[in-house]
N, C-alpha and C positions, 0 to 999 in steps of 0.2 A: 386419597381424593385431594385433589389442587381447590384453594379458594380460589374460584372466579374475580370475587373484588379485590381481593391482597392480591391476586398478579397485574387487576387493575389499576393500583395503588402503584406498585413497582414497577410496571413499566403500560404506561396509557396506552402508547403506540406500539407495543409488539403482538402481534396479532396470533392467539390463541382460542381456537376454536371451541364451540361449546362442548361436542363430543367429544374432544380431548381433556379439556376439563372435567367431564362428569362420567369416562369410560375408567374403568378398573386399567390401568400401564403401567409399564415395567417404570419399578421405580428411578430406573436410569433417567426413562426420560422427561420425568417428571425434573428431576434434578437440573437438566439440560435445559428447559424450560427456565426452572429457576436460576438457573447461572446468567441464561438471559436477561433477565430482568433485572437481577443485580449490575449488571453491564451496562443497563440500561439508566439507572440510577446513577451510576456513577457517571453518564454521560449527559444526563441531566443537571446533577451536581454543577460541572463543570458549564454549562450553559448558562448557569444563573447570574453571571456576572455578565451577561452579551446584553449590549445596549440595545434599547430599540431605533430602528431602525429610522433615518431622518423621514422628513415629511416629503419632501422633493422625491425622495427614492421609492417612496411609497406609493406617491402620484403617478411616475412616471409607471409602477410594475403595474398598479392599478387600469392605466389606459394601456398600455399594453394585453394585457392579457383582456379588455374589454373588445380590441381590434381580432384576436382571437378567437372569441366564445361563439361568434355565430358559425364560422367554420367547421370549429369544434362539435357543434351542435347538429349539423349538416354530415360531419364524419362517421363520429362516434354513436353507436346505437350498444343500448343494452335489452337485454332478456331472459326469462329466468328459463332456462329447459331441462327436460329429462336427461343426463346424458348414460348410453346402453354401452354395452361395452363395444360395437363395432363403432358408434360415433366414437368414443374412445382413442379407438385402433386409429380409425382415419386422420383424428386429430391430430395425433402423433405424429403423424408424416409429417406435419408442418414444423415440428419442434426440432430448429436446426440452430438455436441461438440459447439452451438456457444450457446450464449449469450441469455437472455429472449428477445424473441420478444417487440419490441419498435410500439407498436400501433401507435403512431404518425404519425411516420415515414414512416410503413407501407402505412396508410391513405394519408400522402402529393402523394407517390410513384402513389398508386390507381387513384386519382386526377388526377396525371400528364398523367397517361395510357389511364384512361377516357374521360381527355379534349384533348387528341391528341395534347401533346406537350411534352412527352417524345424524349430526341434523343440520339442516339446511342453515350456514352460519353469515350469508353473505359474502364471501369471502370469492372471486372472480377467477375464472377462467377468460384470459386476457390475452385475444390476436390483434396484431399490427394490421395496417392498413392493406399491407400487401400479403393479407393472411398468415404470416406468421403467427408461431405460438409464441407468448412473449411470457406468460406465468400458470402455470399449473400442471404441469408433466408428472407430479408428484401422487395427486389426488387421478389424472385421466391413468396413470399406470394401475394404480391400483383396481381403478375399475375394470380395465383390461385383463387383469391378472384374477381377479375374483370373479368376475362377472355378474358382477351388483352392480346396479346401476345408483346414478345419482343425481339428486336437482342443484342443479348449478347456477349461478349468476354469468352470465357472459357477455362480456364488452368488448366488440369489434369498434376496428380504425382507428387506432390507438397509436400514435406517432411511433414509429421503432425504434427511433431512439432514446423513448423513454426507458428503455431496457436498464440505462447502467444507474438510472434513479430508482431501481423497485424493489424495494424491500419486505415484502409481504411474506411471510411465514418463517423465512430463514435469509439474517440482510446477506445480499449477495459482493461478495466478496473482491476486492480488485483482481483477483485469479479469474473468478468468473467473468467479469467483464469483459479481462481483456483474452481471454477464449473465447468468449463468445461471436467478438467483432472479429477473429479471425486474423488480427492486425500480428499475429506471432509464426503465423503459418505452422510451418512443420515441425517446433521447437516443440523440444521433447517436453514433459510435463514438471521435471524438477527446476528445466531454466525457466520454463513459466512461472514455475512458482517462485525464484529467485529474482524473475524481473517484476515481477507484482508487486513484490514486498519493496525491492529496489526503486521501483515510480512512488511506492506514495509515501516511503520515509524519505525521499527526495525534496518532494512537496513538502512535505512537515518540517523538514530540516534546509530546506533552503535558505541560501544569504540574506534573503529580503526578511525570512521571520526568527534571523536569531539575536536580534536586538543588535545595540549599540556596541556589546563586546560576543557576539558570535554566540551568545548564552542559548544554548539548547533550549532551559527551561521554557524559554519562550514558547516553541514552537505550536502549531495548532494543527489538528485535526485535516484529512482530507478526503471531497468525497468523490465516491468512483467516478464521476464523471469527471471530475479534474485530473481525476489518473489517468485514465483513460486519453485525453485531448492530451495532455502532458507526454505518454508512451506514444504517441502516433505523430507528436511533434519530433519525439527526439530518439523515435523505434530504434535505430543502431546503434547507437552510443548506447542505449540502457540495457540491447540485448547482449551487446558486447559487455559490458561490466557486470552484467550475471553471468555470462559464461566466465571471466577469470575470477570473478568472486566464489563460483561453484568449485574451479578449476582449485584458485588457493585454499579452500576450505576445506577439500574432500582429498586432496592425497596423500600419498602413502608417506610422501618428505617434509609434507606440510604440520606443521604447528599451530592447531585453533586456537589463535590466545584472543579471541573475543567469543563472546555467549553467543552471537549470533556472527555467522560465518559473512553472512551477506551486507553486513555492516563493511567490509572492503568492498566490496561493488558501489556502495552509498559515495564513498572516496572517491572512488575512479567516478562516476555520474557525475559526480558537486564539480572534481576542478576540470570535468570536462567541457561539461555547459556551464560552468559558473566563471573559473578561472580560465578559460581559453586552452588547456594542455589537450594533447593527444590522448588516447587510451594506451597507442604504445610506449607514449612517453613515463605516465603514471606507474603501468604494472610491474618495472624493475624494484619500484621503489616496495610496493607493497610483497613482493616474490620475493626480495631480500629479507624484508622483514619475516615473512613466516616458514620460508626455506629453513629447516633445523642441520643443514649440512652444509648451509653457505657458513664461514667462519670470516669475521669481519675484524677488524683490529678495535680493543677498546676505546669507546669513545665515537665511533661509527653511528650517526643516525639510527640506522635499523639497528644495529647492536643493541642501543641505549634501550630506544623503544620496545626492542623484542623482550629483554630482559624486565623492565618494568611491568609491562604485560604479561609476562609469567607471573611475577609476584601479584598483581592481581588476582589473577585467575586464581594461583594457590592461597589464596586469602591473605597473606601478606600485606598488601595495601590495600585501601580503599580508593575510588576516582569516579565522579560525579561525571554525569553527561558533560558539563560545560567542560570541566577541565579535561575529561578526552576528545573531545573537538579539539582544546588546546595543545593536549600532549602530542598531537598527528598533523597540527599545524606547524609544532616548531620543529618535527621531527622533518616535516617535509620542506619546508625553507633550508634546514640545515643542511638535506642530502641534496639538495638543487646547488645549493651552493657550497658543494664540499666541506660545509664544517663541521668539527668534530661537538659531540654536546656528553659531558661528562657526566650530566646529572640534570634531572627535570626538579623545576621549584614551582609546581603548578599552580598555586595559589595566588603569586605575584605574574602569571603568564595570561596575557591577553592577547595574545599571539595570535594574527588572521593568518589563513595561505597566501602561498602569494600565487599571483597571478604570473602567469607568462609574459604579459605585457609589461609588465612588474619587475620582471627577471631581466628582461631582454633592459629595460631601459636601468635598471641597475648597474648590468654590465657595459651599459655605454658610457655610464657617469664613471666607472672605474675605469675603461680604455680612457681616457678623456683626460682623467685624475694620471696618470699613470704616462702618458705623453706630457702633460705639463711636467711634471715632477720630471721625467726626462731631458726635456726643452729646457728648464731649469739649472740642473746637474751637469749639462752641455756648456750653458753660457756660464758656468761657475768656471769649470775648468779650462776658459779660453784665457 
């Protein structure tokens, strides 16, 4: 049996139903529950240093959202009803925007409907304006499926885009989002999952949040909406860096020397829309480095880098978020501009990427340097 107040203590806002609280379950998902909560805490934790918010900003959401409320009011209708299993069935048809069905979940629901200890918790069967289903496929399946009915809360006219802000029973996920809106089309299910991950460690690790010297530690938090605007800003470039991110991480020639594969895709995005480069331009750089059959002369960029990165991986060294931003900055300055690096001193390295723009006006100042010196050498010898 779950305390009801200790998961209320643990996490206020994750919503846990009474009948799940008070029904006999497998204690998996009892545990799942409480993995929640602890997540929860620890994102709490992390909040408590967020300032409040100015007065001006507060005024202005204030009258905003007051030019709203009567619309709102005029939109949105709630009511509590029976739902049977064929209201159920019908509703479904509308459900063309959540999330893969979670079997689980479905199954505890069923359970609870079964053993007659489902109770009415408040908790909302939620269509969009244009009748979409926007939240509860979880709870109408299960009535479908058992055919027990149940009394539901329902609230029509509900903007649809409030989709990628709902979090009600299980937070929905940047995968979910951006399957939902459709914005990925026919892309198979693992580069979805590799460009989700890819848009919101984007977001979290971008230029603007990694302080003064690129420092990771910085970074903050993002939520699916901003992932979402973010992958629809920049749909090709992120789908393309999940497919060669997938591509370097998953073959047979390839060499995973990071914990997560799709941390190279993260690369190819940043100096794509950050730094100005191509994606054809970046991916030699990254395919050298994890190619295990390319053979590069010591002292080679990727060389250097591949091999450090081994010694990570096999516990040989240690290397902190900041100084691997650092170690793949200097590794990629050095391979742009052919030089050889013999050895990383990451702790004295505050090394940014450089930019393209960067690159090109580098190499103007060395043609430039390199005609004088010329120009020079000429009038010596006259």
């Amino acid at each position: 049996m779950v305390n009801s107040k200790l998961c209320s203590i643990f996490a206020p806002d994750f919503i846990i139903t009474n009948s799940v609280l008070d029904a006999e379950i497998n204690p998996k998902s009892i545990g799942k529950y409480m993995n929640n909560a602890i997540n929860k805490i620890a994102k709490n934790i992390k909040k408590e240093n967020v300032k409040r918010a100015s007065n001006e900003f507060i005024e202005k959401k204030t009258n905003d959202l007051l030019k709203n409320l009567e619309p709102l009011k005029r939109e949105v209708t709630t009511s509590i009803e029976m739902v049977t299993e064929e209201v159920a069935e019908s509703w479904l048809q509308k459900n063309t925007m959540n999330r893969r069905l979670e079997r689980g979940r479905v199954n505890s629901y069923k359970s609870q409907l079964m053993n007659d200890v489902w109770q009415f918790n408040g908790q909302p069967i939620i269509f969009a304006t244009d009748g979409t289903l926007l939240d509860g496929q979880g709870r109408l399946t299960a009535i479908s499926e058992s055919g027990v009915p149940m009394t539901c809360l329902v609230v029509r006219g509900v903007p649809k885009s409030s989709f990628s802000s709902m979090d009600t029973g299980k937070t929905r996920t940047v995968t979910d989002v951006l399957s939902a809106s459709k914005i990925l089309g026919e892309t198979n299910d693992k580069i979805s999952g590799y460009v989700a991950t890819i848009v919101k460690k984007y977001k979290e690790w971008n230029a603007s949040r990694f302080g003064s010297h690129g420092a990771a530690s910085t970074r903050t938090t993002s939520n699916n909406t901003e992932c979402l605007e973010s992958a629809q800003e920049n749909l090709e470039v992120f789908v393309a860096a999940a497919k060669e991110a997938y591509r370097l991480s998953a073959g047979h020639d390839r060499e995973n020397l990071m914990a997560n594969g799709k941390y190279y895709g993260l690369i190819i995005a940043y100096l794509v829309l950050d730094k100005g480069w191509s994606v054809e331009e970046v991916v030699p750089f990254i395919d050298e480095m994890t190619n295990k059959y390319i053979q590069h002369p010591k002292g080679a960029a990727t060389t250097t880098i591949r091999e450090y990165l081994k010694d990570v991986k096999e516990g040989r060294k240690k290397i902190t978020d900041e100084e691997k931003f650092h170690m793949f900055a200097r590794a990629w300055n050095s391979y742009i501009e052919k030089k050889e690096i013999k050895s990383f001193s990451l702790k004295a390295s505050t090394e940014e990427f450089m930019s393209k723009e960067e690159y090109q006006a580098s190499n103007t100042r060395k043609a430039e340097e390199r005609k004088r010196n010329y120009e020079y050498a000429m009038a010596m010898s006259v």
